[in-house]
C-alpha positions in Angstrom: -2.8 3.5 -0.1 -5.0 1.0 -1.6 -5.6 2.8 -4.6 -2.2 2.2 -5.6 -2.6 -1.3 -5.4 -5.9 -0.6 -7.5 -4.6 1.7 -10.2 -1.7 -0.9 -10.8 -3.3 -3.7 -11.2 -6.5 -2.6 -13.3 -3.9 -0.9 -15.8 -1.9 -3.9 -16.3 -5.2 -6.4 -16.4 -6.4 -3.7 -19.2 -2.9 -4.9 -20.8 -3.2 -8.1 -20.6 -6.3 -8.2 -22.1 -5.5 -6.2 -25.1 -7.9 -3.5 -24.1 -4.7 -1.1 -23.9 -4.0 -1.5 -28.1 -7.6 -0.2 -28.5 -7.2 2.5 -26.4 -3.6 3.5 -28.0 -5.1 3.6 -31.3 -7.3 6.4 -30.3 -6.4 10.1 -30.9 -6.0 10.4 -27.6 -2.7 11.6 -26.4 -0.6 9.2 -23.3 -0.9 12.1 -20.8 -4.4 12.1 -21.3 -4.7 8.2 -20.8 -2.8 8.5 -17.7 -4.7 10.9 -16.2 -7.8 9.8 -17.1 -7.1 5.8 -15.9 -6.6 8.0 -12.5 -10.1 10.1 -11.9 -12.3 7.5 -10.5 -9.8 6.3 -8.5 -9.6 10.2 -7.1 -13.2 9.9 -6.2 -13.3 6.9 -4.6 -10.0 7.7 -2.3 -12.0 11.0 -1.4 -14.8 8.5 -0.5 -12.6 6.6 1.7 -11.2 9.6 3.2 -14.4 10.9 4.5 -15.5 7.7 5.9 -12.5 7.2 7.8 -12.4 10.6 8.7 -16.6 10.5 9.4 -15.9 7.3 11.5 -13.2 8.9 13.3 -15.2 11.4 14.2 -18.3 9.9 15.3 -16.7 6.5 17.2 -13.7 7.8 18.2 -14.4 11.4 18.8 -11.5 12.9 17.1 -11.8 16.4 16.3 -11.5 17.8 13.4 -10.3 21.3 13.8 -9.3 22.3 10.4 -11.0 24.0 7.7 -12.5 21.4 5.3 -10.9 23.7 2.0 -7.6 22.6 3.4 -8.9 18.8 4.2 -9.7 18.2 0.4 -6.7 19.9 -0.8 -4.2 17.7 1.3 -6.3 14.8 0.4 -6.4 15.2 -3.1 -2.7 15.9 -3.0 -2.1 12.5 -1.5 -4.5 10.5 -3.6 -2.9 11.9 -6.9 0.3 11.4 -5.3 -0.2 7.7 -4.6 -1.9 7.1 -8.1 0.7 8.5 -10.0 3.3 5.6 -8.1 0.3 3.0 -9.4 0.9 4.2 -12.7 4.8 3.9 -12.7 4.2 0.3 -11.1 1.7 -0.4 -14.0 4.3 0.6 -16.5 6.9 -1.6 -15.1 5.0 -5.0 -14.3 4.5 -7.2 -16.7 1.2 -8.8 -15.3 -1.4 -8.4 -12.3 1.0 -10.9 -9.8 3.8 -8.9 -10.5 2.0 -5.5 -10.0 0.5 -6.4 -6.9 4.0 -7.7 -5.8 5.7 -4.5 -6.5 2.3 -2.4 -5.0 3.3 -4.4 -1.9 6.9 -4.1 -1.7 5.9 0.4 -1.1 2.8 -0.2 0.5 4.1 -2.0 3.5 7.4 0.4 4.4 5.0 3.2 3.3 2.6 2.5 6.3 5.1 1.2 8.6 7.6 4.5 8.1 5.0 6.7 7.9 4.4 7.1 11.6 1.1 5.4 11.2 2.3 3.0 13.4 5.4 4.0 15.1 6.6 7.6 15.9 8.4 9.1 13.3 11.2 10.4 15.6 11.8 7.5 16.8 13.3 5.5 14.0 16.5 5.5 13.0 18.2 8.4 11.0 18.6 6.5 8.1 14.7 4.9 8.2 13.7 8.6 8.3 15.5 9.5 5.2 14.1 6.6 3.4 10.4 7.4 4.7 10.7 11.0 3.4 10.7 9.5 -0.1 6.9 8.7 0.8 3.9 10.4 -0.1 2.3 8.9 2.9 4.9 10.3 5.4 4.3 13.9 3.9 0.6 13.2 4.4 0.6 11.8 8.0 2.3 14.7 8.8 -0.1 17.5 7.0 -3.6 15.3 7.6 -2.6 15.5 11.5 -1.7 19.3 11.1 -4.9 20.4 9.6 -7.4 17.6 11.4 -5.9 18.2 15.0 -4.4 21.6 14.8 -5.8 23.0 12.4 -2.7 24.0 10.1 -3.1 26.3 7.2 -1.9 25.4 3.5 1.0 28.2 4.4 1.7 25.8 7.3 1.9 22.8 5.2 3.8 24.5 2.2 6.7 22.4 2.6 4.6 18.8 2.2 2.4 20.2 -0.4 5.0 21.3 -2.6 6.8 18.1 -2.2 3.1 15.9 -3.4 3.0 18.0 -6.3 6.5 17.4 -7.3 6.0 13.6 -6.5 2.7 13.4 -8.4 4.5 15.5 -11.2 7.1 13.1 -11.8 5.2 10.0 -11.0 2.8 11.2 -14.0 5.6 12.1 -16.4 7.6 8.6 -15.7 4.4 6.8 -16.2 3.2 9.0 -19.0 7.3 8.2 -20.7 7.3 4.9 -20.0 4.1 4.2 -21.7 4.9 5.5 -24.5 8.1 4.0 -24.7 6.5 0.4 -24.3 3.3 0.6 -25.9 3.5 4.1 -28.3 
């Protein structure tokens, strides 16, 4: 979830800056700037993921009974997911403060309705349908499946259709609104 916060505010610092007019002069196409501002952060969320993961593990002894093909797929789902909603942020703040205020403002009800913290069933009906809008919700949900079940992809269909529509749209408002400002 940190990467959001990341992805936001190293876009808009690249803004302010003027690094952003250099790179919009190039051939390169707004798509292609969006996703590429995204790959390292990809990397380093799988980084994260396996230490967490690695240090769940070893300290805590939590199993991990799913297939590791299904792991990295989920994962990568949920990092993309959560970058693309850095890169609509970026597009609507107007400076670092304002980016990390907004990054804030969905990082906080992300991990609190996610059922991180608190069960998922038991918050309120309309708290549920709020959290649902979430990518991390969707992915608390499939990382348990496949970590402590050990779920298959046709298990999790349902969540991984819904991060690829998320990340979809996330990329195509950030890739439109981009343009719009900047193009």
């Amino acid at each position: 979830m940190t990467m959001i916060l990341f992805t936001s505010a190293a876009i808009v610092r690249e803004r302010e800056r003027g690094n952003m007019e250099m790179l919009i002069n190039t051939p390169v196409k707004s798509i292609e700037l969006m996703v590429g501002k995204i790959i390292p952060y990809i990397f380093l969320g799988l980084i994260q993921v396996a230490i967490i993961l690695g240090l769940g593990h070893v300290l805590f002894d939590v199993p991990i009974n799913g297939g590791l093909g299904t792991l990295l797929v989920v994962t990568l789902l949920f990092i993309i997911a959560s970058l693309s909603l850095g890169l609509v942020i970026s597009t609507l703040a107007q400076n670092q403060l304002q980016s990390m205020q907004m990054t804030i403002f969905i990082l906080l009800p992300s991990i609190l309705m996610s059922g991180f913290m608190f069960p998922f069933d038991g918050m309120p009906q309309p708290v549920q349908i709020i959290a649902q809008v979430l990518p991390a919700t969707h992915f608390m949900d499939m990382i348990r499946g496949v970590v402590l079940r050990d779920a298959s992809l046709y298990e999790l269909r349902w969540g991984i259709l819904w991060m690829i529509g998320f990340a979809a749209f996330g990329l195509l408002a950030a890739t439109l609104r981009f343009k719009k400002r900047l193009g």
